[in-house]
N, C-alpha and C positions, 0 to 999 in steps of 0.2 A: 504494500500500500504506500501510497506514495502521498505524502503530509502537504496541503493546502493551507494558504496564508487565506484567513477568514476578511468577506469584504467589506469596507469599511463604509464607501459608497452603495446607495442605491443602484442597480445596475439597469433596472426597468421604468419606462416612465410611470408615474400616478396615474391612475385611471383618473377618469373627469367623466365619465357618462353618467347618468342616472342610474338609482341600485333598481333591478325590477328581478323577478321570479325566473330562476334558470332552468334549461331542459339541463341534467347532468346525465352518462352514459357512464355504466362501469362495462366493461366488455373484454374477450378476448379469452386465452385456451389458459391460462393461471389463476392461481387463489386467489380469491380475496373480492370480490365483486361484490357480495351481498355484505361480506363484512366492512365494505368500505361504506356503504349506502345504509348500513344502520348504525354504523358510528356519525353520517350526518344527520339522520334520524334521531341519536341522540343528543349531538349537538344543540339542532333546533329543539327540543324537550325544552332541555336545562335551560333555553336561551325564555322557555314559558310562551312557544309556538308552540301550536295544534301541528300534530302527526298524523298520518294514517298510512299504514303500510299493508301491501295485499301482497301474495304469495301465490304466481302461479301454478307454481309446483305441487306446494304442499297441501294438504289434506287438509280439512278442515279442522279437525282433532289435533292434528301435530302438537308437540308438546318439548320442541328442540329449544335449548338453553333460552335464543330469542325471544322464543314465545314466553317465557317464565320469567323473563328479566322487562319485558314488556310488558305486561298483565302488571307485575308489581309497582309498574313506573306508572302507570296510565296510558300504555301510549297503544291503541288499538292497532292487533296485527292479525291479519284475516288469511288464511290460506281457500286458495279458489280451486285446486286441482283435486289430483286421484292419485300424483307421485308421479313420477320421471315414467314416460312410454315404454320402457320394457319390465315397469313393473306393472303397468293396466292390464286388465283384463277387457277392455273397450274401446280401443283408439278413436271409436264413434264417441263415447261417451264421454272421453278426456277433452274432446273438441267440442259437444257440447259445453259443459262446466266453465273451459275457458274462455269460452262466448260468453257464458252469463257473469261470471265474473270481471269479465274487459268491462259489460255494462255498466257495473255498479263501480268497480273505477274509475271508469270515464264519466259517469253522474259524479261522483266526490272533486277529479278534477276540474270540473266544467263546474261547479258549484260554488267555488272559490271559499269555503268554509276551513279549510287548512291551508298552512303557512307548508306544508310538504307533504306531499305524496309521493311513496316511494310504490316502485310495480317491479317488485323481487323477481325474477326469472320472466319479465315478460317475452326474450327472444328467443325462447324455445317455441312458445303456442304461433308466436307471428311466423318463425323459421316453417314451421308443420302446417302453414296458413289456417290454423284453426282462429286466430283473427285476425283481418284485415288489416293491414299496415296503413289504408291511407284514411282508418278512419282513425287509429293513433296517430297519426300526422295532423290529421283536422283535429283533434280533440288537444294533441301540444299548440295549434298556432293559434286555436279559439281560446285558449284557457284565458281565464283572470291574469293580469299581468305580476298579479302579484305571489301565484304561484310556483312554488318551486317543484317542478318531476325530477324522479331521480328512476334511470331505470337499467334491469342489471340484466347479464347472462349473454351468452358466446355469441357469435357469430351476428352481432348487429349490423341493420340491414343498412347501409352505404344511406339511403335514403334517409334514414333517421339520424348517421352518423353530420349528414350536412344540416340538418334542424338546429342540432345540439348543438346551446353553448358552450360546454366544455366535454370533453370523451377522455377517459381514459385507457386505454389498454393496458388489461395484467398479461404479461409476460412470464409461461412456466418456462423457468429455467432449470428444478428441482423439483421434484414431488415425491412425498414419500413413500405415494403409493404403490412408483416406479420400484421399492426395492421391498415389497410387498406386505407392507404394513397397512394394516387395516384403517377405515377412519374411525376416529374416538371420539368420542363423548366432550363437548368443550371445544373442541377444535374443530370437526364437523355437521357438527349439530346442538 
């Protein structure tokens, strides 16, 4: 590693635009996407902004650390699915679900009643066209402006990635799973 003299100057200029409600993307084939979009979920919390985070992966039972760290905080976390497609018994009926589920997120977004909504895995259900991409395009560029989306999971669609005010890509570089350890408890759920 090679030691860096820390900067003493600003190296970017100050933003000067108005603060308004951002599309955020976590995406890309590394950890960390959902835990990045509920650390700003917690953020906004603490900050004593309204939350609501939808899950469309998960079950509505789910019962992973999030959910239990969320229920004791207040901050409403809703799963819309039936679990990752090769664990359905219905790939009809996971595209259902995620249809009715896009609904009542896009009511929440389009409602402007929270300060963030976060839509946990929505680029699996878009990826499988079990919803519509340009009605989540209409529903980010009609929102309330004061709205923040934050939405997470691989393979985002180039169309959403140009909406977005800021994208991130996680990059797997390592994974443990590569050397065949299980996921645990706390770390993946």
């Amino acid at each position: 590693m090679e030691i860096e003299t820390p900067p003493v100057l600003r190296d970017t200029p100050k933003p000067t635009g108005e603060r308004r409600g951002l599309v955020i993307v976590h995406t890309g084939t590394g950890k960390g996407k959902s835990t990045a979009a509920f650390g700003l979920a917690l953020r906004a919390h603490g900050r004593g902004k309204k939350v609501k985070v939808y899950q469309f992966m998960k079950v509505p039972s789910a019962r992973f650390g999030e959910h239990r760290l969320f229920e004791q905080l207040g901050i409403p976390i809703e799963g819309l699915g039936d679990g990752f497609s090769w664990k359905s018994r219905d790939l009809g009926h996971s595209a259902e679900l995620a249809l009715a589920g896009w609904s009542r997120a896009e009511a929440a977004v389009r409602a402007g009643e929270h300060f963030m909504v976060v839509l946990d895995e929505i680029m699996y259900p878009l990826r499988y066209g079990w919803i519509p991409l340009q009605s989540v395009l209409d529903c980010l560029r009609e929102r309330p402006a004061h709205v923040h989306v934050v939405l997470t999971g691989r393979g985002a669609p180039q169309e959403l990635v140009d909406l977005a005010d800021t994208v991130t890509e996680m990059t797997l570089v390592k994974h443990h799973f590569q050397a065949g350890v299980p996921a645990q408890r706390g770390i993946e759920d």
